[in-house]
Backbone bond lengths (Angstrom), bond angles and torsions (degrees), N, CA, C in turn:
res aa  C-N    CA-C-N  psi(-1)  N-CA   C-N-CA  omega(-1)  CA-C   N-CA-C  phi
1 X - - - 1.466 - - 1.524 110.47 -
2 X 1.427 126.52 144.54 1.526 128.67 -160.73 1.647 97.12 -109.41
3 X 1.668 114.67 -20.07 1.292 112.66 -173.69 1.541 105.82 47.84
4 X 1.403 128.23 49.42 1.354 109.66 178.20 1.797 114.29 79.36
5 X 0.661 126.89 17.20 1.826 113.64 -179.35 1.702 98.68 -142.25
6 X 1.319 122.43 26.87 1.784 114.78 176.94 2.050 83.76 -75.02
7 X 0.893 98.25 115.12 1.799 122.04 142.19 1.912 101.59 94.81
8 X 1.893 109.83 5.04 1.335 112.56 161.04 1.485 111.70 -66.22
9 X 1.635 91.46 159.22 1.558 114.67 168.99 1.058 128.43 -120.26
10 X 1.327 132.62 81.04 1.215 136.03 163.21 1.552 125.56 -49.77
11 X 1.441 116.50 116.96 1.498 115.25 155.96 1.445 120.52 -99.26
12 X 1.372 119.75 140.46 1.772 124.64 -171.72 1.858 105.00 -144.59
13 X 1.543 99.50 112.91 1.280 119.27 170.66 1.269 108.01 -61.20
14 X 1.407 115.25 147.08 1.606 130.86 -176.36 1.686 118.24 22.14
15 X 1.476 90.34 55.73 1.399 119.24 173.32 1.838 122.00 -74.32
16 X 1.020 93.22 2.64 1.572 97.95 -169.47 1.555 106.90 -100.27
17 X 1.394 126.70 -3.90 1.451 112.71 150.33 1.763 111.40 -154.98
18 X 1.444 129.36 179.02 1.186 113.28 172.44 1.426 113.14 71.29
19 X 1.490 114.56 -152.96 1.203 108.86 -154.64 1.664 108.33 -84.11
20 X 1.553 123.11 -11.55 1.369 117.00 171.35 1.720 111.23 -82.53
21 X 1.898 115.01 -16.86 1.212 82.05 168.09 1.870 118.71 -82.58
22 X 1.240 122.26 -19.91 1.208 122.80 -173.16 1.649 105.86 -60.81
23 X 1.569 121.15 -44.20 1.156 121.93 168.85 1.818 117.90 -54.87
24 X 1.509 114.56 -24.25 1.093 97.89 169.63 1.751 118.40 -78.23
25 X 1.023 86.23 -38.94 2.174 90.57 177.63 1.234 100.31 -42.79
26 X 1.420 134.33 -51.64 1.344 128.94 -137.49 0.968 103.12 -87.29
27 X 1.814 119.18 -46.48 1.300 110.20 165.24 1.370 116.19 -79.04
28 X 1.076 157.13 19.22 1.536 142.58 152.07 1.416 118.15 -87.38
29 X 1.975 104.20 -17.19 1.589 105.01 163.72 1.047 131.56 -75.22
30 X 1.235 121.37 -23.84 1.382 142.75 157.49 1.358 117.86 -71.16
31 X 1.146 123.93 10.27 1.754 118.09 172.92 1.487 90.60 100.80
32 X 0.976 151.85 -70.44 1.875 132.13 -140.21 1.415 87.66 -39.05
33 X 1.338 101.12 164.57 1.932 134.94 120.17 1.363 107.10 -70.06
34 X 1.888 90.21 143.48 1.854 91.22 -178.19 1.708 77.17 -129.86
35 X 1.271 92.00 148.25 1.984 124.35 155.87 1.578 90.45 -122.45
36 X 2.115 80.89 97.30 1.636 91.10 160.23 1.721 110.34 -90.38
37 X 1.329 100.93 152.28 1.499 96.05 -163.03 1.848 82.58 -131.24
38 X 1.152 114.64 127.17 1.838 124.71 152.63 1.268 104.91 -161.59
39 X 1.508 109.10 133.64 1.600 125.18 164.68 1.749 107.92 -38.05
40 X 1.773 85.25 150.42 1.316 71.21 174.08 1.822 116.80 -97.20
41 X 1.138 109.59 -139.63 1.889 98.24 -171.85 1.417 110.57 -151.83
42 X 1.259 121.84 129.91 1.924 93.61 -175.38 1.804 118.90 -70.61
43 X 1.181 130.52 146.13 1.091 123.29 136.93 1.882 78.32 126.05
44 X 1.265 118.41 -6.73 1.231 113.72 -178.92 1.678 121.38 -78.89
45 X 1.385 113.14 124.23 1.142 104.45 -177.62 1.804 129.76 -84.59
46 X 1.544 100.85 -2.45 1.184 103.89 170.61 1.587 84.20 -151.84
47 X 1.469 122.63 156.73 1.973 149.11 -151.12 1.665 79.02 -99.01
48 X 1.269 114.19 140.15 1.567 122.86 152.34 1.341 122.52 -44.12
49 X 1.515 106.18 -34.91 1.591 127.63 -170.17 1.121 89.17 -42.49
50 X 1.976 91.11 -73.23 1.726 107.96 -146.01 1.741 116.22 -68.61
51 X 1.641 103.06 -12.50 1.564 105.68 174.05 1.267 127.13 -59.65
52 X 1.926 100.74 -33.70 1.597 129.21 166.73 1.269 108.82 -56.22
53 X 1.551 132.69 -57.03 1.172 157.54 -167.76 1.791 104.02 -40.69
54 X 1.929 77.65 -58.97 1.791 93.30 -176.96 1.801 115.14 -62.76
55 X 1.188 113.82 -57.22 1.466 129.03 152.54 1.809 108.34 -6.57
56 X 1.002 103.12 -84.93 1.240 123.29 -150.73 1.990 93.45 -75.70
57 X 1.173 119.10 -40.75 1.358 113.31 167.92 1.438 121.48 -60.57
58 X 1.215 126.79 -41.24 1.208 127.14 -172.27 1.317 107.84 -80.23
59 X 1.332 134.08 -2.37 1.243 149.59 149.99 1.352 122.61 -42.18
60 X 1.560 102.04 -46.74 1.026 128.33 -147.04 1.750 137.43 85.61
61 X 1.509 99.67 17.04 1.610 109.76 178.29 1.700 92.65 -74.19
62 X 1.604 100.07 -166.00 1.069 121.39 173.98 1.666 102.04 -128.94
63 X 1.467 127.10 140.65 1.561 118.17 172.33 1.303 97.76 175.20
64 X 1.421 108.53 147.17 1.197 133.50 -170.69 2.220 128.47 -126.00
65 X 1.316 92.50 89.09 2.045 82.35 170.40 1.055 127.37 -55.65
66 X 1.885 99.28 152.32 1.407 106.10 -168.64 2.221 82.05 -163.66
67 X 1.470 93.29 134.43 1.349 101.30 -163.00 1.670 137.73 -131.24
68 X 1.986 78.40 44.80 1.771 87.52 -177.88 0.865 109.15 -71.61
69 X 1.453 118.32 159.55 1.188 127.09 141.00 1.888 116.62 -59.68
70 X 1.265 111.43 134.20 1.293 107.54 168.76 1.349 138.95 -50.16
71 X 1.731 106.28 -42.14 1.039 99.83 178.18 1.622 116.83 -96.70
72 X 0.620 108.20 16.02 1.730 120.17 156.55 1.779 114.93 -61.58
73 X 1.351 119.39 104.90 1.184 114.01 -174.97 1.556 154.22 -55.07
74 X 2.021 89.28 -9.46 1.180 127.30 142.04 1.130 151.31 -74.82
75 X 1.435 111.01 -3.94 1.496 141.58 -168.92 2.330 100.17 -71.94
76 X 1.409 95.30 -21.34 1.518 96.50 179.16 1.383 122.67 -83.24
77 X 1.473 83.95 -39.00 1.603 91.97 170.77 1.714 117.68 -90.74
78 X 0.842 131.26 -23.10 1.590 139.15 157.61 1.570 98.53 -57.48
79 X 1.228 135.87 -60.51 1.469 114.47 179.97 1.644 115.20 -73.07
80 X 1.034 135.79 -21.02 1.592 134.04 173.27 1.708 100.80 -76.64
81 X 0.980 114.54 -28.99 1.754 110.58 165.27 0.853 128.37 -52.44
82 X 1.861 98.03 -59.56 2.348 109.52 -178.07 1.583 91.91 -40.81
83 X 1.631 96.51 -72.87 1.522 122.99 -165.45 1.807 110.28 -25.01
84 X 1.284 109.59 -39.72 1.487 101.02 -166.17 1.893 103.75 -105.54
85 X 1.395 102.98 -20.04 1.612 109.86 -176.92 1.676 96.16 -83.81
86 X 1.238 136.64 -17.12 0.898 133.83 -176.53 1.653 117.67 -106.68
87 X 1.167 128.44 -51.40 1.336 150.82 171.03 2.042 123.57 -87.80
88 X 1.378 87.72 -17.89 1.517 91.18 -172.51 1.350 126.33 81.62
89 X 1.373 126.25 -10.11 1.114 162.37 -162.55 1.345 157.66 -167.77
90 X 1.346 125.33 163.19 1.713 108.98 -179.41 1.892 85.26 -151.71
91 X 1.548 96.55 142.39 1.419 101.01 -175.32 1.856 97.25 -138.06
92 X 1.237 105.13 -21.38 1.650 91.31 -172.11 1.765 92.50 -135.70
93 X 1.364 141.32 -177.05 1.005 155.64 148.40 1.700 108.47 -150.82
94 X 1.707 112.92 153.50 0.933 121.60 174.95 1.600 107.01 -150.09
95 X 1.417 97.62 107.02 1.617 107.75 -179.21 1.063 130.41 -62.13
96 X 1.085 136.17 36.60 1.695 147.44 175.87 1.355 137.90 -10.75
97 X 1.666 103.16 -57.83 1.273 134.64 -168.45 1.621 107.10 -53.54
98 X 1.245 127.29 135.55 1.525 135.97 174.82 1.229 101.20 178.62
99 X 1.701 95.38 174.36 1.453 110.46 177.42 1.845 99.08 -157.95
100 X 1.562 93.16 154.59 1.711 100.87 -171.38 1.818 112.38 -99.19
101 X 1.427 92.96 -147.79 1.380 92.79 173.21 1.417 104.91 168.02
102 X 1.855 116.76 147.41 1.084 118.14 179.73 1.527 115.62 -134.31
103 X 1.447 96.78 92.18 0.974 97.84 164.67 1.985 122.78 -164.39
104 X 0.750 121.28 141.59 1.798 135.81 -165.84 1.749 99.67 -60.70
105 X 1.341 114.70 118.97 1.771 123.69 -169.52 1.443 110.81 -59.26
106 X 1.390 109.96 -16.74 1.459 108.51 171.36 1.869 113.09 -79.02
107 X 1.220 107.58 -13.62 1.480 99.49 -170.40 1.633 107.76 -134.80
108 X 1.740 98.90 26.77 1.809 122.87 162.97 1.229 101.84 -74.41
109 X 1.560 87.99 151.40 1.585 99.75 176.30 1.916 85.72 -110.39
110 X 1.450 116.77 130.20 1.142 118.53 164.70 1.569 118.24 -45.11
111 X 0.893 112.26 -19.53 2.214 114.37 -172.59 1.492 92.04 -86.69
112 X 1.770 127.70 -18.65 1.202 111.71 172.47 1.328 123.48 -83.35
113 X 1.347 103.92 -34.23 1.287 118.11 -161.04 1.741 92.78 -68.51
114 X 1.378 120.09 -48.98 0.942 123.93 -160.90 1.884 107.76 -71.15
115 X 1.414 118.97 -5.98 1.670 115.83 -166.92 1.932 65.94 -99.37
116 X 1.003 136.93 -48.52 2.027 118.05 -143.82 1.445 84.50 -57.34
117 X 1.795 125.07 -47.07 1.563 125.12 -150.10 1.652 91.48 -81.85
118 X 1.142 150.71 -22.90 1.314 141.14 -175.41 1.450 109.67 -74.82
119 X 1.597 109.66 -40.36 1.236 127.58 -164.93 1.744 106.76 -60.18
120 X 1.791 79.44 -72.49 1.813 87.98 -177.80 1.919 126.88 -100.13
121 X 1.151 105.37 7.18 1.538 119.24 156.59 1.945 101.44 -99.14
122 X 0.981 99.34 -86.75 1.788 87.71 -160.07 1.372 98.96 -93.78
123 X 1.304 138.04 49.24 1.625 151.80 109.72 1.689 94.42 -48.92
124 X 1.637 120.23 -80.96 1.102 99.82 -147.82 1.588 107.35 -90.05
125 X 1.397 114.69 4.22 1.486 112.99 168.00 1.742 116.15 -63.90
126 X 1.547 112.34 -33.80 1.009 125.15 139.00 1.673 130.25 -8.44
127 X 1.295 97.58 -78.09 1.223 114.57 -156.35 1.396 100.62 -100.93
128 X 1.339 137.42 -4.74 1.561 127.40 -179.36 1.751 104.13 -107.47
129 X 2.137 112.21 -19.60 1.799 105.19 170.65 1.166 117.87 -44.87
130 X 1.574 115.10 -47.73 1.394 102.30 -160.18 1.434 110.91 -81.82
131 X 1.627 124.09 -41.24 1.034 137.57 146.49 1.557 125.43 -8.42
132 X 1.217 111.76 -73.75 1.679 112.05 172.77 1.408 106.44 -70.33
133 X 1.072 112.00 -34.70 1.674 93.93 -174.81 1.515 100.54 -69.17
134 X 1.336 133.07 -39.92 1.583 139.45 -175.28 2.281 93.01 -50.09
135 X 1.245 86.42 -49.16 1.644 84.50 -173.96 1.358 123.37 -70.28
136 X 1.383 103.45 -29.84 1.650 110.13 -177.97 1.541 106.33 -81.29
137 X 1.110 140.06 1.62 1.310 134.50 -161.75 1.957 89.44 -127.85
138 X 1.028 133.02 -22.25 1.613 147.35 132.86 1.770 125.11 -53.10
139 X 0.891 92.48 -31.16 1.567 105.56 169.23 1.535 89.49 58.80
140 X 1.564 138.34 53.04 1.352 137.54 141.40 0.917 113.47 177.58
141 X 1.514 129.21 153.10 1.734 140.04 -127.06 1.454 116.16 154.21
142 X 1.415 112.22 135.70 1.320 105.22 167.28 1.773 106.17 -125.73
143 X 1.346 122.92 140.47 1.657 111.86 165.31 1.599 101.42 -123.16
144 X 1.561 103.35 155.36 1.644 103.65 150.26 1.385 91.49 -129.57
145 X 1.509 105.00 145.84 1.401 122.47 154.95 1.866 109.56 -97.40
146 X 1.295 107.19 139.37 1.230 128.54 173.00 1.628 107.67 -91.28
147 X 2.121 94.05 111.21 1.274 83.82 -155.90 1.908 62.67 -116.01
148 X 2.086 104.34 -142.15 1.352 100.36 176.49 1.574 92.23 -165.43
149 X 1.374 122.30 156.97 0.795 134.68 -178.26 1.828 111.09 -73.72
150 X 1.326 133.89 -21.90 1.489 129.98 130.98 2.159 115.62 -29.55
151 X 0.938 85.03 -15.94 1.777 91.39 -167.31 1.774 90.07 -99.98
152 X 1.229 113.39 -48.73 1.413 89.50 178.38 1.495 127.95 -86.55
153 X 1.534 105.08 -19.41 1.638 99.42 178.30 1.484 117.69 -126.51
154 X 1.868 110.04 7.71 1.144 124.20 175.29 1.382 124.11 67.93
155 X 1.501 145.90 140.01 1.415 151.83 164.37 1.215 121.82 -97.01
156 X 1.094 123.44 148.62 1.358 117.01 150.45 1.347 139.49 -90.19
157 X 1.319 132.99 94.95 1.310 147.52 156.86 1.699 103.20 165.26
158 X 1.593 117.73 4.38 1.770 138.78 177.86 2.051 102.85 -82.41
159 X 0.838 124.45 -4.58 1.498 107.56 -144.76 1.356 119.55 -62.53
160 X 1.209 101.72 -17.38 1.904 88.36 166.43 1.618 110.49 -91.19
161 X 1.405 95.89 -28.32 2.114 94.42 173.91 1.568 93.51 -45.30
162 X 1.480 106.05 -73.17 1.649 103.83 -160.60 0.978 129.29 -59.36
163 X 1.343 113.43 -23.14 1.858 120.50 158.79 1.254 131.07 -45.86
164 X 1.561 98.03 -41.12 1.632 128.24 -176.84 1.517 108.66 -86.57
165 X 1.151 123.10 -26.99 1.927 129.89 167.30 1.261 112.83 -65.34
166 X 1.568 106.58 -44.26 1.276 110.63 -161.98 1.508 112.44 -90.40
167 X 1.371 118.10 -8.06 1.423 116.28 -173.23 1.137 96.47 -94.98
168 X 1.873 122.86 -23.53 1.600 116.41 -173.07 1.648 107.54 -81.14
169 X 1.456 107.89 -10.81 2.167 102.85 159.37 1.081 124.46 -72.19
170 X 1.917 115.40 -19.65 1.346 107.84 171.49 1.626 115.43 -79.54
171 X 1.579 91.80 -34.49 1.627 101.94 173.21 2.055 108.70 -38.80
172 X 1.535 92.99 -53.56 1.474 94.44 -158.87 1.565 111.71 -57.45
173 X 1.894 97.22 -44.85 1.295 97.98 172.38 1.743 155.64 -17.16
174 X 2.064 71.19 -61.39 1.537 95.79 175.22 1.513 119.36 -77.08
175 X 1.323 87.19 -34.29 1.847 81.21 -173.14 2.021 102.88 -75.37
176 X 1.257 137.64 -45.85 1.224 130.29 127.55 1.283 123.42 21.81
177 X 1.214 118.61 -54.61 1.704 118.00 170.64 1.376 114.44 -100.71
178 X 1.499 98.01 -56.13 1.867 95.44 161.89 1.698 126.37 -27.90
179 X 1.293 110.86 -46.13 1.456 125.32 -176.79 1.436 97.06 -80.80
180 X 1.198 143.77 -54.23 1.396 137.26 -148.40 1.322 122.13 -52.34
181 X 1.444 125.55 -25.67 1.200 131.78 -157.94 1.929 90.36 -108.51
182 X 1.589 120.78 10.97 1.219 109.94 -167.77 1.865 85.38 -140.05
183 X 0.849 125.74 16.26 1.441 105.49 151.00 2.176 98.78 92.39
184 X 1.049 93.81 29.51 1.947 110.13 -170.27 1.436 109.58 -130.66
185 X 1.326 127.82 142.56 1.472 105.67 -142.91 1.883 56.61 -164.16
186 X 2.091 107.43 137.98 1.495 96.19 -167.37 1.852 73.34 -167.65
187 X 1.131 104.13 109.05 1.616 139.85 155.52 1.443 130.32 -103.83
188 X 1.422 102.95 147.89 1.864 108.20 169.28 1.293 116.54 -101.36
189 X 1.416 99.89 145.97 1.535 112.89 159.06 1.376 140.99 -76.08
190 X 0.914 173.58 -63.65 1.498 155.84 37.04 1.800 80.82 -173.51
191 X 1.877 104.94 101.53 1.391 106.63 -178.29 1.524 106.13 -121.03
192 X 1.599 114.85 173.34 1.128 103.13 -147.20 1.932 75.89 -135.55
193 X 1.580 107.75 122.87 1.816 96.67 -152.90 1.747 95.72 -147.86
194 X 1.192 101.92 141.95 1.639 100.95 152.86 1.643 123.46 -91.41
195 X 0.959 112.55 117.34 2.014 121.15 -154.09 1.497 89.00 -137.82
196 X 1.758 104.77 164.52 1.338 115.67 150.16 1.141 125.05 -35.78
197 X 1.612 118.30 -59.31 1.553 126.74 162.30 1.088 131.32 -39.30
198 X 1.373 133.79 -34.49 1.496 132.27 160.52 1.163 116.81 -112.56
199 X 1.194 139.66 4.63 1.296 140.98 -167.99 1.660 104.98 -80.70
200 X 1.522 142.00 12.46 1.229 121.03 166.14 1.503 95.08 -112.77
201 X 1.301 130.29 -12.68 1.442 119.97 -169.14 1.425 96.40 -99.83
202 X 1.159 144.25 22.38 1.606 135.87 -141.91 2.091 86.30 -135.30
203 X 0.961 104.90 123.97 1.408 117.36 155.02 1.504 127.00 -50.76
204 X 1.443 124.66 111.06 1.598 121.16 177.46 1.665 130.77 -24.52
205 X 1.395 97.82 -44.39 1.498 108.95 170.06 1.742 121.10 -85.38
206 X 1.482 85.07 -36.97 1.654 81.77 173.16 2.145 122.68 -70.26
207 X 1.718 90.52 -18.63 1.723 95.95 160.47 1.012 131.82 -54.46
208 X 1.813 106.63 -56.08 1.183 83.38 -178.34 1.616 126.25 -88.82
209 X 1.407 113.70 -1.99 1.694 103.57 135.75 1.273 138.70 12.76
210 X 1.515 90.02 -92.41 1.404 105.96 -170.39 1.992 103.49 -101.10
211 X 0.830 84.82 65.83 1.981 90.06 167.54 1.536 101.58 -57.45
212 X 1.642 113.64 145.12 1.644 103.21 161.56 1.274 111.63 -66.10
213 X 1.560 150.32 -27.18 1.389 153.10 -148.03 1.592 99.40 -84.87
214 X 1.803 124.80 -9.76 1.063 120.51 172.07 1.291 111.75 -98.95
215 X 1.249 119.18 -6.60 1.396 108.26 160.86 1.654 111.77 -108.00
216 X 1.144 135.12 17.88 1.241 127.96 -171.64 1.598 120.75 -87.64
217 X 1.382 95.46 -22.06 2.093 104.92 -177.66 1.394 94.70 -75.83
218 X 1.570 135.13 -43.33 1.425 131.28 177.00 1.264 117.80 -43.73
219 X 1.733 104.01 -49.97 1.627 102.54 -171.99 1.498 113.15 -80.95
220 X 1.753 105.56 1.40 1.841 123.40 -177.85 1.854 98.54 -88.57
221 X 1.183 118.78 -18.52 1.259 137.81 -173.35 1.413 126.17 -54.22
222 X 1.749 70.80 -76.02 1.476 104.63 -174.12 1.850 123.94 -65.89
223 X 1.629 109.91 -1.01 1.310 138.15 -146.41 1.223 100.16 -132.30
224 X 1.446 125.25 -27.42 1.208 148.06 163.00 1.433 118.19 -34.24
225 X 1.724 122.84 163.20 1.155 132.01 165.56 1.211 109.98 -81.53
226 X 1.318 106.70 -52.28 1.760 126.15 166.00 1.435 123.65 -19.74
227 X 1.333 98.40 -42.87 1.921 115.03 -159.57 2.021 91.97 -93.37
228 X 1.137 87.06 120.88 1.833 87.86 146.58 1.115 119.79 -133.29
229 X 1.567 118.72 51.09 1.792 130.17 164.83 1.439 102.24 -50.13
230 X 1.456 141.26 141.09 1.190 124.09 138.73 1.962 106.96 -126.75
231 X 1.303 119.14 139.54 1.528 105.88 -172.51 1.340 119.50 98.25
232 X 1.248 115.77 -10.50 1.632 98.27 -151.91 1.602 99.32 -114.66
233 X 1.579 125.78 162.99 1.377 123.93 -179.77 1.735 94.74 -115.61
234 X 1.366 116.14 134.21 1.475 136.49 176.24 1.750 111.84 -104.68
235 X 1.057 106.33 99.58 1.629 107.57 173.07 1.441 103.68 -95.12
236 X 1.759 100.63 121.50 1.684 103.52 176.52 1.203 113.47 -144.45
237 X 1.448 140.95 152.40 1.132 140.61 -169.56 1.763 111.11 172.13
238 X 1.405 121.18 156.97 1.417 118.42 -147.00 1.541 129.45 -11.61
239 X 1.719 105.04 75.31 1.120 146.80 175.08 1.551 116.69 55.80
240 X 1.351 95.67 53.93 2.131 112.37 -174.75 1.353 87.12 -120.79
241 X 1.382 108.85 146.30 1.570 116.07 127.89 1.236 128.59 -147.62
242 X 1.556 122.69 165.44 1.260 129.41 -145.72 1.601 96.62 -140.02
243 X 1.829 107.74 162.62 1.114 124.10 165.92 1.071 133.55 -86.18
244 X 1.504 165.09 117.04 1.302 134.04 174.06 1.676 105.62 -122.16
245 X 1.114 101.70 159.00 1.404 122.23 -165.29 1.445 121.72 -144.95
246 X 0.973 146.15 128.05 1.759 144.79 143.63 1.310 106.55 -44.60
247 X 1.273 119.67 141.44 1.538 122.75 -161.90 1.264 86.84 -133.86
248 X 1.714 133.05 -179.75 1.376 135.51 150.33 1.885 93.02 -163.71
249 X 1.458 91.97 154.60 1.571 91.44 176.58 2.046 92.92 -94.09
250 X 1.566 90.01 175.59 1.734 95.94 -170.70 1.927 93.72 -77.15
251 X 1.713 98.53 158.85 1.788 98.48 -162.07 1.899 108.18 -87.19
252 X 1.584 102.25 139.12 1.685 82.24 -174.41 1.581 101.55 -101.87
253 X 0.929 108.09 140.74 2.253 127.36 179.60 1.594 94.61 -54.70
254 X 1.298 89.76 116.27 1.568 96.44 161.01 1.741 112.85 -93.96
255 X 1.513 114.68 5.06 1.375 122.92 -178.57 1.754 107.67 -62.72
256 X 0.784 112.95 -27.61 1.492 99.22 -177.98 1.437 125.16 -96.90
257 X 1.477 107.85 29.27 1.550 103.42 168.00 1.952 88.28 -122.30
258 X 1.141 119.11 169.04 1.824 130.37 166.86 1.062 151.86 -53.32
259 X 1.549 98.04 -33.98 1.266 137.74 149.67 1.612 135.36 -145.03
260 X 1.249 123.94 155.42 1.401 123.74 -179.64 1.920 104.58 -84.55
261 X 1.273 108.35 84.14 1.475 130.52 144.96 1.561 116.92 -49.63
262 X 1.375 107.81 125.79 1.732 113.66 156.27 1.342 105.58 -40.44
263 X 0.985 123.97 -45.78 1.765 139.23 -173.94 1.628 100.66 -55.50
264 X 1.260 118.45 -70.85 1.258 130.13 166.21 1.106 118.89 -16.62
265 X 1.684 126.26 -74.51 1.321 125.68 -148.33 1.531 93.05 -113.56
266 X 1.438 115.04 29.70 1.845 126.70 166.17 2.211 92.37 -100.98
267 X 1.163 94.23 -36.01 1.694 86.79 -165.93 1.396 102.28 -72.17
268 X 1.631 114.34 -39.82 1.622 133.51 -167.58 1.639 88.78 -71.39
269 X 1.402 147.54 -26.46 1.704 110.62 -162.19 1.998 70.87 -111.64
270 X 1.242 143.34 -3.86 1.146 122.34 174.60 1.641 120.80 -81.03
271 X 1.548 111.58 -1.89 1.522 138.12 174.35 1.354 86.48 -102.71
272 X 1.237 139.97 -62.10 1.492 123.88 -174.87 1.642 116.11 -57.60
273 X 0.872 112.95 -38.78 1.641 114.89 163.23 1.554 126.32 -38.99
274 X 1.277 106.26 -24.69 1.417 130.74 -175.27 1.533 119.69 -75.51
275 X 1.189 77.82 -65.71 1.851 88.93 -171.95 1.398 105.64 -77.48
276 X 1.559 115.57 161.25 0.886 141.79 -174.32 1.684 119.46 -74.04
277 X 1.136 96.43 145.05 1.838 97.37 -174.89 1.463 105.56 -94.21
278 X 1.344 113.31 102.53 1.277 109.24 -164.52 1.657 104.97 -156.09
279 X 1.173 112.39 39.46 1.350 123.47 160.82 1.787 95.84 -119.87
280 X 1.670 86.61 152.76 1.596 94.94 169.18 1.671 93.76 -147.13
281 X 1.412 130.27 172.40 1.569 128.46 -136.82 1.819 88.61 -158.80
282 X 1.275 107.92 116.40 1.460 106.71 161.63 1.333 122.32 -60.33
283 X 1.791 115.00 -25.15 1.770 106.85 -175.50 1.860 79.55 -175.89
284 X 1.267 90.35 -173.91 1.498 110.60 -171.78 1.915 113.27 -83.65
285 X 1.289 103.27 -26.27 1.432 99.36 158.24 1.177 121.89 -68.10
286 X 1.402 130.31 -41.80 1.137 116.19 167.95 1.291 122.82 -64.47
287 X 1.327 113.09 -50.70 1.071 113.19 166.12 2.078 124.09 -28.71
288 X 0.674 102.12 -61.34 1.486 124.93 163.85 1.431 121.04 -39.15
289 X 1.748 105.98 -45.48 1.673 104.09 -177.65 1.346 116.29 -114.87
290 X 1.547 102.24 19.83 1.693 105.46 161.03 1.560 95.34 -103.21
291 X 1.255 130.31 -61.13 1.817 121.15 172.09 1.066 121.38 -30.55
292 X 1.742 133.68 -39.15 1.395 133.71 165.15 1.277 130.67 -65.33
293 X 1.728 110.34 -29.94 1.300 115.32 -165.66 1.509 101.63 -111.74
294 X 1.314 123.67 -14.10 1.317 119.96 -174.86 1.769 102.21 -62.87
């Protein structure tokens, strides 16, 4: 069964182990082409890519390496190249590639903080320019960005991860509408995985839990013909998934007292405390012209 992907092309950042290689199996079992994409490493005698590459051929898939680095500013256009010099095409991408970090913002070294946000914010800003523009000028496309649930409600001892998660939902957002009217349909991931990245803080039983292969049909999904998500973030992990959303309660008028008192806007968020969060906002204009006019 192709589930939708007989003669698609999938490209997947830091596909060469973890949860981008499981996303490549899944989609090459299902019919895609994959452009596995992972840096390469010194001292390695064969690329993660091309180990994937091998994997997935002897299967009998079809897939092809390609081995920027992300944050290399060429890394977007070097993967829309393999993809089309090799396949003729690009129909889906899934931005994968990142890296974490542990450590408390008081005892960061700014040169770190600043490689996590290059890495996994403009890593995959990188890698989705040339990409969307390849799709928008096609008028159809699918992306997920690999965002994380640190990105929506933040950790402590993550702070440039979660900085860097959370700026790639606004990323998704925007491009989300940008694309809509062109046939591009651009969602988040936020998965819940046993990886290099968590695999020393992660409990034995709770590993094997979270296998990447239980989140891999979601991110096969979402890339899909099947799927017409556009906007939305999917949290999934040992075989759940979830919705997430920005919520806001409705806004209360501070117009009817004389002045804006500390006193004032202590009683107004202690009434906001109350009510229920039960607005949700297609974009920031709206957002914007229900707060003004309410």
């Amino acid at each position: 069964m192709t589930h939708g992907f007989k003669d698609k092309v999938v490209a997947i950042t830091g596909a060469g182990k973890g949860l981008g290689r499981a996303y490549a199996h899944c989609l090459a079992k299902r019919g895609a082409r994959v452009v596995v994409n992972n840096r390469r490493h010194a001292g390695e005698t064969q690329s993660s890519a091309d180990q994937v590459v091998a994997e997935i051929r002897e299967l009998g898939g079809k897939a092809q390496a390609e081995y920027s680095s992300v944050e290399e500013a060429t890394a977007g256009e070097s993967l829309l190249h393999t993809s089309l010099e090799t396949f003729g095409r690009l129909d889906a991408l899934i931005a994968n590639a990142g890296v974490s970090e542990g450590c408390s913002f008081h005892k960061q070294d700014l040169a770190d903080f600043r490689q996590v946000v290059e890495i996994n914010l403009m890593g995959t800003v990188n890698v989705l320019h040339a990409a969307f523009r390849h799709m928008y000028q096609q008028a159809s496309g699918a992306i997920v960005v690999s965002s994380s649930v640190a990105g929506l409600y933040g950790e402590h001892g993550l702070p440039a991860y979660s900085a860097s998660k959370a700026a790639l939902l606004g990323l998704m957002y925007s491009l989300s509408k940008e694309g809509a009217g062109h046939g591009i349909r651009v969602n988040a991931l936020a998965p819940f995985a046993s990886t290099q990245m968590t695999r020393e803080n992660m409990p034995p039983a709770l590993e094997e839990r979270l296998q990447p292969d239980q989140v891999a049909p979601v991110a096969a999904w979402l890339v899909s013909d099947q799927c017409d998500l556009n906007g939305e973030t999917i949290i999934s992990g040992a075989g759940k998934i979830s919705r997430a959303r920005s919520m806001e309660t409705a806004p209360i008028s501070l117009h009817i007292h004389s002045e804006y008192k500390p006193e004032v806007i202590r009683a107004a968020w202690g009434a906001l405390e109350t009510q229920p969060t039960d607005r949700a906002y297609r974009g920031a204009l709206q957002q914007f012209g229900k707060f003004i006019c309410d």
